[in-house]
N, C-alpha and C positions, 0 to 999 in steps of 0.2 A: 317565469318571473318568480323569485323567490326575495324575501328579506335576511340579512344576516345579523344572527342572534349574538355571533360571535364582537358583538359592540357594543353591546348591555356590562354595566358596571366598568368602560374605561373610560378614566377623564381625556378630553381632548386638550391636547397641546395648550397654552395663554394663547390666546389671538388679541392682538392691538383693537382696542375700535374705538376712533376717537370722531369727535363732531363738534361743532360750530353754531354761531347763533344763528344763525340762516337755517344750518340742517332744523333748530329745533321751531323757529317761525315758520317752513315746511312744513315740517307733522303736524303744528295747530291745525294751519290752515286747510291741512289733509283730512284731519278728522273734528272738522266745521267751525272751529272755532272762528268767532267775529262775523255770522252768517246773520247771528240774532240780534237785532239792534236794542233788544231790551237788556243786554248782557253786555258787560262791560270788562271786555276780552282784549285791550291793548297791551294788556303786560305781558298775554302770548302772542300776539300777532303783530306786533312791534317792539323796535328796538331803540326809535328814538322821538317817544312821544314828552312831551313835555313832562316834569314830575311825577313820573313812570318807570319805573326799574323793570327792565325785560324779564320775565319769569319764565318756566320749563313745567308744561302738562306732566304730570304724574306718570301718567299712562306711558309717554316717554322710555320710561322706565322697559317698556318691553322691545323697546330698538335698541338701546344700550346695551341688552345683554343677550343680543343677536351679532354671532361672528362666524365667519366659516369657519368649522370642527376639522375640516380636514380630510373625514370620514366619510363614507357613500352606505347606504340604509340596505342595498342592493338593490337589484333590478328592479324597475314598477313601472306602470302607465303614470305618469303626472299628474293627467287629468282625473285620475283616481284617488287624490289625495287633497283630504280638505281639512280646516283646523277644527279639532275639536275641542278643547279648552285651554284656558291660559290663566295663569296668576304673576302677582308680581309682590314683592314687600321691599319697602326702600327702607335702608339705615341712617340715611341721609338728604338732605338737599340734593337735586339733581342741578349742576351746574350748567351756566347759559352756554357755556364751551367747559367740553368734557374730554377726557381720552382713561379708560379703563384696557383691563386686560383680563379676559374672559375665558372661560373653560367653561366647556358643556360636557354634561354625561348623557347619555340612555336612557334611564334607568328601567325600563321595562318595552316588552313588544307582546302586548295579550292579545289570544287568541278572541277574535267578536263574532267568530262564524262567516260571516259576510264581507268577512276584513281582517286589518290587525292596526289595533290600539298603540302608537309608539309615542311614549314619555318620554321627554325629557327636561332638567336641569341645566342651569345655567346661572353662574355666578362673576360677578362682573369687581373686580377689583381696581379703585383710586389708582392709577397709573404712578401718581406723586407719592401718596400716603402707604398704598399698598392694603386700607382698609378696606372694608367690604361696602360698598356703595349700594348695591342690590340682587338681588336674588331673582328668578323666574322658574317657575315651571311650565310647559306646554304641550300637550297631545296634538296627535292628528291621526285621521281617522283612514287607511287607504285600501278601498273595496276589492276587493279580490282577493286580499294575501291574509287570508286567515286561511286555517288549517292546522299550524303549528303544533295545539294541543295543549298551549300553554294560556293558562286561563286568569293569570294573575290576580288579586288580590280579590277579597269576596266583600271588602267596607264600600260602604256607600254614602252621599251625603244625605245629611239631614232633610228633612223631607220640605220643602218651601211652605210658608204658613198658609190657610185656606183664609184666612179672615181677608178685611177688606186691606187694602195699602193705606198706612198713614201718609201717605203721600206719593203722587206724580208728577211727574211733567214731562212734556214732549219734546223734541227735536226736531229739525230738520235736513235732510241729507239732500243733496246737488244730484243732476240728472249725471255732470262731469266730476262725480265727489271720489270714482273708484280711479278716473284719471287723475286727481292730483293726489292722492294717497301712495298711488305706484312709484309715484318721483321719491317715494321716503327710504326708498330700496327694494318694497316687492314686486319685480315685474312677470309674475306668475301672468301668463297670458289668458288662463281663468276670468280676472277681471276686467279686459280688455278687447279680446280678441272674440267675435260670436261661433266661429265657427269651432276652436279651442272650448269655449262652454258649451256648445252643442252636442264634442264628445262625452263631456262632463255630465251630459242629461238638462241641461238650465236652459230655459229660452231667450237667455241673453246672457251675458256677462253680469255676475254679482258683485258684491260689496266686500272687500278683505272684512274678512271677519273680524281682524286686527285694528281695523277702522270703526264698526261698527261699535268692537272694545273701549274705541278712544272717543267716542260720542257718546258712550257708555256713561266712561271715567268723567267727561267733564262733565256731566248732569251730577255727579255723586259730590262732585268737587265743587257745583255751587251750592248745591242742597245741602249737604253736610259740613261743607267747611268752609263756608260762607270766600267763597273763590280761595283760599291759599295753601299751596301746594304744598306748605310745610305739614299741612293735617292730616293728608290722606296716607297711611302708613301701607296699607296692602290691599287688593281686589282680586278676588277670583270670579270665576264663571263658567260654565259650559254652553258652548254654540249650538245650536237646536235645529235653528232652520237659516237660510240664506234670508239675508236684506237684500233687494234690487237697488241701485240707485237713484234717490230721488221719493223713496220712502221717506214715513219719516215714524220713529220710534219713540214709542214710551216706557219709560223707565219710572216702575213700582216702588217704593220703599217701604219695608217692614223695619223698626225697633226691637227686638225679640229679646228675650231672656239669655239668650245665646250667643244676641249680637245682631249686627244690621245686616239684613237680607235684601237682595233687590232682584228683578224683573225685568226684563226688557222685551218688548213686545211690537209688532206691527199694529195698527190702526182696529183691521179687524181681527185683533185680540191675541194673534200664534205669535208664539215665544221665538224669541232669537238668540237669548239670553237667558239661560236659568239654573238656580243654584250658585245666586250669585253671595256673594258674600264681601264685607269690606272690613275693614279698620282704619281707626281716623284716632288721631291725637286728640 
């Protein structure tokens, strides 16, 4: 099993990826939205509530600018490959029905010892306009295939604050939350299948990380921008440890000198999310 380095720095082909208000009241409801009856979440999880304009979760933003590349990573176990972080920054409004044209690049496969680190880029272009609608980046992490030699970059992020969080709040995730999430396009058998996460090392099927992302995003999205989608401009983060479903997650928030920081945590206290970072209008 080896990876092919010879795909680092090529853009892939535009690919179409266009979606619907259905596709986008699916990912609400994928990654929890309308669970909490003290949140008032009809403008994502409906389309025709009385004096309600249907709106589109932020986080969104990272199926939008997911399309087949075209390319193959080469050979690997699957169940060897898990996400290890993701960002996103929007230029825009994310529309209730959308259709972009997408290119993704590489741009790096680092050696981890135990593994190798594959980056990549992903920019998603107004189908109509032709302008730049949003941007992603995403790693994953897949155990075996390091060796390479190539050790890429030596930065790192800024170190998460020790003080206490100006603030929390918690979540909660569904025992069936990794089954409606799969319907959003991920049908990795990781989060579904036990005997697939068995080879994987898990004693059951986990939560798309991508999920946990987007339960993530709308805590940041009510805390910070008082619910509307026009505020939250960009989120990063790195995956730490797997959610089960039916967990339920807390999400830190720091104010810092440098910008808002956040945390996302299980019950008894291990990271799932860290190194998180946002920006809001």
């Amino acid at each position: 099993m080896t990876l092919d380095h010879g795909v680092i720095g090529v853009p892939s082909p535009p690919s179409r990826k266009a979606w619907t208000s259905k596709d986008a009241l699916l990912y609400a409801i994928g990654v929890g939205a309308g669970q909490d009856s003290a949140l008032d979440e009809l403008a994502f999880t409906t389309e025709n509530s009385a004096d309600i304009e249907q709106l589109v979760l932020p986080t969104f933003a990272v199926l939008a600018t997911q399309a087949p590349s075209g390319r193959r990573l080469g050979d690997f176990d699957p169940a060897k490959l898990v996400h290890a972080e993701q960002a996103f920054e929007l230029f825009g409004t994310l529309p209730v029905e959308g259709c972009v044209d997408v290119t993704s690049t590489v741009t790096a496969i680092e050696d981890k010892g135990s593994g190798a680190l594959v980056v990549s880029d992903a920019e998603a272009l107004d189908a109509q306009t032709g302008g730049v609608l949003a941007t992603s980046r995403s790693s994953v992490f897949i155990t075996g295939e390091g060796g390479s030699g190539r050790r890429g970059s030596s930065t790192s992020a800024a170190p998460m604050p020790d003080t206490a969080p100006d603030s929390q709040v918690t979540y909660s995730t569904r025992p069936e939350q990794a089954l409606l999430y799969r319907l959003s396009g991920d049908r990795n058998p990781l989060h579904s299948d036990p005997k697939f996460a068995a080879r994987a090392g898990f004693a059951r099927p986990i939560l798309h990380g991508l999920c946990t992302y987007g339960v993530t995003g709308r805590a940041l999205l009510h805390e910070l921008c008082g619910s509307d989608p026009t505020r939250l401009r960009s989120m990063a983060g790195r995956f730490t440890r797997p959610v089960y479903p039916g967990q339920d997650v807390t999400v830190s928030l720091w104010d810092t000198a440098d910008g808002i920081r956040f945390r996302t945590s299980l019950e008894d206290g291990t990271t799932v999310i860290d190194r998180g970072t946002v920006a809001i209008r």
